[in-house]
PAPAVO-494245 format. One record per residue (C-alpha): residue number from 1; residue in three letters; x, y, z. Coordinates in nm, 3 decimals. Layout:
! residues N
R   num   residuo        c1        c2        c3
R   NUM       ALA         X         Y         Z
...
! end
This chain:
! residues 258
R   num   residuo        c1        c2        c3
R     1       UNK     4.990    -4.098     7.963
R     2       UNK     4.945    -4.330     7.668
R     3       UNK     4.864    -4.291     7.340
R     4       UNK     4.718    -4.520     7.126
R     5       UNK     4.481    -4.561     6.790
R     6       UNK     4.107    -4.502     6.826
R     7       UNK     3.852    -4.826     6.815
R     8       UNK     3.503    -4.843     6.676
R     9       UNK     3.415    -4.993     7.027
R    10       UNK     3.490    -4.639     7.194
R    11       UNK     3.271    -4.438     6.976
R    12       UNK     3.016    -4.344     7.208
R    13       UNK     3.324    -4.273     7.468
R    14       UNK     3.493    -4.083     7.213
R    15       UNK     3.139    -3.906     7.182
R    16       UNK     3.054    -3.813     7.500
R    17       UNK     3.451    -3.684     7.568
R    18       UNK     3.395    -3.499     7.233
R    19       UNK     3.034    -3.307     7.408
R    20       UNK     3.207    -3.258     7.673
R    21       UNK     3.543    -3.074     7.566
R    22       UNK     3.290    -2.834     7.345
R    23       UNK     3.091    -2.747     7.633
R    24       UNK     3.292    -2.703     7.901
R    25       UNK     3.580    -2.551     7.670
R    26       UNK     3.421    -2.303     7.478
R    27       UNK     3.224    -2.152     7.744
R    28       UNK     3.374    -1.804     7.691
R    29       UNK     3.314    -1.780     7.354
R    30       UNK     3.024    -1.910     7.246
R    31       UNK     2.689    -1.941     7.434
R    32       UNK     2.494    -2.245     7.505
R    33       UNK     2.256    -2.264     7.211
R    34       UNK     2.577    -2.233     7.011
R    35       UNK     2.761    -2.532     7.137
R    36       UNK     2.467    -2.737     7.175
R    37       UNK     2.424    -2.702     6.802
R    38       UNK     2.756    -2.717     6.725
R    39       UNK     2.741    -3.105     6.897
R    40       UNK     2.410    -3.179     6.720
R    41       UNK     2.541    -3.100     6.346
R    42       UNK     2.915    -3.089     6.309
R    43       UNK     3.127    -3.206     6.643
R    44       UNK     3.130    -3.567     6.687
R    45       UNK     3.305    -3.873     6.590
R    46       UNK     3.412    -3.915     6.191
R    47       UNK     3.420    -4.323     6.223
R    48       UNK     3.646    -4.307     5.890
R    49       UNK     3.926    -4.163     6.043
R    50       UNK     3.930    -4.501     6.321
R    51       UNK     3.855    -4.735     6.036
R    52       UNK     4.185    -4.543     5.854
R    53       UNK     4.423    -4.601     6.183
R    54       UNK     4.473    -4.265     6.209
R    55       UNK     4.289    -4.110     6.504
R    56       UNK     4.447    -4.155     6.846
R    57       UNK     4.360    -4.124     7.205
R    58       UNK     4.517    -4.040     7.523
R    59       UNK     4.450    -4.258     7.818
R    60       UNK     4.571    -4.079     8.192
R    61       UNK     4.512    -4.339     8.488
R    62       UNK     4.290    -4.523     8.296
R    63       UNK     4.035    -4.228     8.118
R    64       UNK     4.010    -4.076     7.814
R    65       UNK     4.171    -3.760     7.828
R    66       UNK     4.161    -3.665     7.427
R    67       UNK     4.158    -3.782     7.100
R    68       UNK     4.291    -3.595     6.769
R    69       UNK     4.430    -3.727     6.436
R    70       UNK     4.515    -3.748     6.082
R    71       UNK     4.322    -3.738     5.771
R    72       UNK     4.394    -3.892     5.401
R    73       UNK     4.017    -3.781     5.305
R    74       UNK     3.965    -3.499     5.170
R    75       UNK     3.667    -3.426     5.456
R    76       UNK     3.790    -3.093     5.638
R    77       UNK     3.618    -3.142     5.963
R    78       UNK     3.259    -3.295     6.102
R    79       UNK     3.197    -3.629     6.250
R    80       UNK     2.920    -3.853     6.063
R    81       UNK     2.659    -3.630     6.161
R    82       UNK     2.796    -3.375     5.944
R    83       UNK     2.632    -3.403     5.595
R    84       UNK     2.882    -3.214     5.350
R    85       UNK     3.152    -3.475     5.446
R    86       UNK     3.360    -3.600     5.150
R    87       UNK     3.518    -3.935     5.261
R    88       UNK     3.716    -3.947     4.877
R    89       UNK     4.092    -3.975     4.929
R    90       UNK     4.315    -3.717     4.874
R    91       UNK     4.546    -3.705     4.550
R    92       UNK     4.907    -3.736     4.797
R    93       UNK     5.117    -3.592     4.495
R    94       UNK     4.894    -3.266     4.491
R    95       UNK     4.678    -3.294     4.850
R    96       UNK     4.867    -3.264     5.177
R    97       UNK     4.677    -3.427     5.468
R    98       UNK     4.474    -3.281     5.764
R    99       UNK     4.542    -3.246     6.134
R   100       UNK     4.169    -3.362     6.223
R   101       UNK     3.919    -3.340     6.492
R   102       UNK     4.170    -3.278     6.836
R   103       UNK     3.903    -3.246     7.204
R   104       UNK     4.019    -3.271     7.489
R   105       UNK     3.877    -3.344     7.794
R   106       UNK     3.854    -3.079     8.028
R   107       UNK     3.984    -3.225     8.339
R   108       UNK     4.309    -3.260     8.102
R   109       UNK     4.313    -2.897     7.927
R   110       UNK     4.678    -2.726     7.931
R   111       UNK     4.826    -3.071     8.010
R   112       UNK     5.013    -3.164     7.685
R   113       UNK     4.726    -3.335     7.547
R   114       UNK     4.693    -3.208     7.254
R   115       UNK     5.086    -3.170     7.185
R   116       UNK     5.149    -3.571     7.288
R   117       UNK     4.890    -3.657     6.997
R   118       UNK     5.034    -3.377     6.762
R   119       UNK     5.369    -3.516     6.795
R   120       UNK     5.228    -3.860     6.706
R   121       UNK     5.123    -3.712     6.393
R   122       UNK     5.433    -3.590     6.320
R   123       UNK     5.597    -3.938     6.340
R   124       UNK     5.295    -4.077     6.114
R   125       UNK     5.391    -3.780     5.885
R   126       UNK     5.765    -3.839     5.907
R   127       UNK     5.710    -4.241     5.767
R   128       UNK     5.481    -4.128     5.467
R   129       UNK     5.726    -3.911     5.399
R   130       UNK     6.029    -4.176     5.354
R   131       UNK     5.741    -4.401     5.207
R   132       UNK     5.725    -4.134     4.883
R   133       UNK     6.125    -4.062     4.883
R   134       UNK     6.094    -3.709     4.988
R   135       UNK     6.267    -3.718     5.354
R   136       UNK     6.584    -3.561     5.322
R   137       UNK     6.416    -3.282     5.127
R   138       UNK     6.130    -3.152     5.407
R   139       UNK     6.028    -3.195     5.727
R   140       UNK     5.748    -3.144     5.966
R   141       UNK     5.814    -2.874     6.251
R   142       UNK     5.517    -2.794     6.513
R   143       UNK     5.539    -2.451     6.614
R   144       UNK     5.324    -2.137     6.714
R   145       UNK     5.306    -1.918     6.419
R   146       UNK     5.137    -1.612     6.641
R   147       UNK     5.501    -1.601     6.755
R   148       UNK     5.775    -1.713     6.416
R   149       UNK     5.776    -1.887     6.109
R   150       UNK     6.103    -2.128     6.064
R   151       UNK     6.287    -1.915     5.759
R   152       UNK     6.481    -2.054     5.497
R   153       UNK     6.261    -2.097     5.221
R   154       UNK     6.235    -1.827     4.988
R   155       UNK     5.823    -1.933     4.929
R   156       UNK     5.577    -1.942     5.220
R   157       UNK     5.270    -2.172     5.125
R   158       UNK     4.920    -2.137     5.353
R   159       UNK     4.661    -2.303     5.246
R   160       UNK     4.338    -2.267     5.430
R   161       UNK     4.501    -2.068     5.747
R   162       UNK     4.443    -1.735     5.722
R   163       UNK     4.048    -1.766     5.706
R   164       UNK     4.076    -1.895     6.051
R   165       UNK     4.118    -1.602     6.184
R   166       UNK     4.021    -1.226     6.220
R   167       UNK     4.152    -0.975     6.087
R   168       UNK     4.404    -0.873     6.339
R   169       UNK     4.523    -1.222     6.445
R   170       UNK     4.575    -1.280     6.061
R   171       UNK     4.794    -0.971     6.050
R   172       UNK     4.992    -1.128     6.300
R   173       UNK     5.048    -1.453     6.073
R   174       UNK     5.128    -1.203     5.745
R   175       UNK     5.394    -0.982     5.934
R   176       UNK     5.534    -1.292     6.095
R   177       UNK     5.529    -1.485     5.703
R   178       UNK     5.689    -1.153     5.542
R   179       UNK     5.955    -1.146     5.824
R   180       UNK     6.059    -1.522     5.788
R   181       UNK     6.122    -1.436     5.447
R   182       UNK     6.410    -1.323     5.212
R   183       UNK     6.441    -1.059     5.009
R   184       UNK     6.217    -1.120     4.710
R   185       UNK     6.038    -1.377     4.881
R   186       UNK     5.702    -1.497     4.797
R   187       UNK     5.366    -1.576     4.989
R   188       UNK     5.114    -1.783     4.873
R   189       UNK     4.807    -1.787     5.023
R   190       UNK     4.523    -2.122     4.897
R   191       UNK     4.193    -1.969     5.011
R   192       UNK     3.814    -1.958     4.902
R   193       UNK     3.737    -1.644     4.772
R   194       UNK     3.430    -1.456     4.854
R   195       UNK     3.193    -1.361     4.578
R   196       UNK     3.178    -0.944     4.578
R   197       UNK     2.808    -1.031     4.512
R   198       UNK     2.582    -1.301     4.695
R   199       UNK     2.565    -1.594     4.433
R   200       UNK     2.352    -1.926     4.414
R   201       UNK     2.563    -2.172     4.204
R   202       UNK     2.727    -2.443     4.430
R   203       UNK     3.056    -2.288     4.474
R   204       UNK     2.915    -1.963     4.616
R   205       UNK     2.755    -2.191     4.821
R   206       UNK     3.037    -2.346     4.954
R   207       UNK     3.219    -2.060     5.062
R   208       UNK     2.892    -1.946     5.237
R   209       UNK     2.892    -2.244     5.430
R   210       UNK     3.270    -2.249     5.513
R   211       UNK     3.228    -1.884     5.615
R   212       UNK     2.979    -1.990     5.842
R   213       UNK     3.181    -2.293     6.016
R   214       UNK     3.452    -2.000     6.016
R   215       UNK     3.215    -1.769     6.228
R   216       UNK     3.138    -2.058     6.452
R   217       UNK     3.466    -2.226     6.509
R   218       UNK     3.776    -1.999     6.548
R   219       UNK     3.632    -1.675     6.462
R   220       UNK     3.732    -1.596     6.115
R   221       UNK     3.580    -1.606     5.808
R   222       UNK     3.576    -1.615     5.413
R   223       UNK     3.694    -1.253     5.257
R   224       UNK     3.653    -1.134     4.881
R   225       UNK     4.000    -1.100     4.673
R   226       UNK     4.014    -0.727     4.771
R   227       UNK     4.000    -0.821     5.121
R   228       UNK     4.298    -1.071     5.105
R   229       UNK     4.471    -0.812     4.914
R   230       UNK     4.431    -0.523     5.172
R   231       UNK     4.540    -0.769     5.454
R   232       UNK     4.840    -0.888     5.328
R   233       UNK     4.968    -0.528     5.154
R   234       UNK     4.912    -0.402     5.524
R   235       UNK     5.140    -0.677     5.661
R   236       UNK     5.405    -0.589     5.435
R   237       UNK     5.354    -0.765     5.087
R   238       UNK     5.300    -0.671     4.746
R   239       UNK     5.010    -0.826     4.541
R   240       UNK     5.146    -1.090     4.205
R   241       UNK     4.828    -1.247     4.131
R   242       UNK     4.561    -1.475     4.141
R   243       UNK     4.478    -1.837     3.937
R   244       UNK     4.154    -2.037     3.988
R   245       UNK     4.221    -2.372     4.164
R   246       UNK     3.885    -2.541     4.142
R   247       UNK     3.694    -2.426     4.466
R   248       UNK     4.030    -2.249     4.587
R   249       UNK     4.267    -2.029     4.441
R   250       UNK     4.585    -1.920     4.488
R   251       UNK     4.674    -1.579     4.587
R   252       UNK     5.033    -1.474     4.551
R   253       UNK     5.202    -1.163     4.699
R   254       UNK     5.574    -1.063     4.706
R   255       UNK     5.765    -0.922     4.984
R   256       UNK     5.746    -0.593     4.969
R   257       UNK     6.083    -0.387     5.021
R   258       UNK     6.194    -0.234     5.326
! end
């Protein structure tokens, strides 16, 4: 298996691979109409991430067997197709980057794939990392977090996770956050928040549509503050506050005590 950076003269190889991860992977969860327009508006190549060096492929005996990357944009998924795409950098002081855009094929599913490309992006993550100085004070750790959060911090920071998901798988997450924690600990959850009224002005919008790409990715979607609040209080934590971060905010609970 090797892995290697993406070329512009593989795009329509890296297209078709990309069709035909969503098609034949997805099967039992979404019908046909659903992928095929899934493919037609949102899956598909994003050529800036190969013009950045930062999408990979995996090559098995010769075939593509997945591709999966980076991002310093501040796009949070779509290929070119996709019209609400924002190619602007991110700020690196205040913007972390973005595991982007990982398909594999399906002859290669549950083969380490997706874990040999993962790890390359930990390497890439571990060299900005001594670029800005900051090495010896964090690190990247790939893990499962249905199943434990590493401890030792006394602040656990998510920031667009928990929308992901529904409701129960979410709980998971919380219970799992609250019990890598220390006494006193604090979560922070960076989320959109729902209007408690449907809204026209353009950030109402936006959480529409990213409650919609919720519904027809993992299964989760947007929630109002009072939703986030009920979540997390069941999982264990104890609600601080909220402050307006432009199209996010951040929502900040303690750990509740035993």
């Amino acid at each position: 298996m090797i892995i290697r950076k993406a070329t512009m003269e593989e795009r329509d190889a890296l297209q078709q691979l990309i069709a035909e991860s969503a098609r034949e992977l997805s099967r039992e969860h979404y019908s046909d109409a659903q992928v095929e327009a899934a493919i037609a508006t949102v899956f598909g190549v994003d050529t800036t991430l190969i013009e950045d060096g930062t999408y990979f492929v995996v090559e098995s005996d010769g075939e593509l067997a997945g591709c999966g990357g980076w991002s310093k944009r501040k796009t949070l998924f779509g290929g070119d197709q996709y019209s609400s795409r924002n190619t602007a950098n991110i700020d690196p002081e205040t913007e972390p980057a973005k595991i982007r855009a990982f398909f594999i094929h399906p002859d290669h599913a549950r083969k380490g794939v997706a874990r040999a490309i993962l790890s390359r992006c930990e390497d890439e993550a571990r060299e900005h990392f001594s670029r800005l100085g900051i090495a010896g004070r964090c690190r990247f750790a790939a893990g499962d977090f249905f199943e434990a959060i590493p401890g030792g911090a006394d602040t656990i920071l998510m920031k667009s996770i928990i929308h992901n998901w529904d409701d129960d798988r979410s709980g998971i997450i919380l219970r799992k956050s609250r019990d890598a924690l220390p006494a006193g600990g604090k979560l922070i959850m960076i989320e959109r928040i729902m209007p408690e009224r449907p809204a026209i002005d353009a950030q109402a919008r936006e959480c529409a549509m990213s409650d919609l790409n919720m519904l027809r990715g993992p299964g989760g979607f947007e929630r109002t503050e009072m939703e986030y609040l009920t979540l997390a209080e069941s999982a264990g934590f104890a609600f601080a506050g909220t402050a307006s971060a432009g199209s996010f905010s951040l929502i900040q609970f303690d750990k509740a005590a035993d």
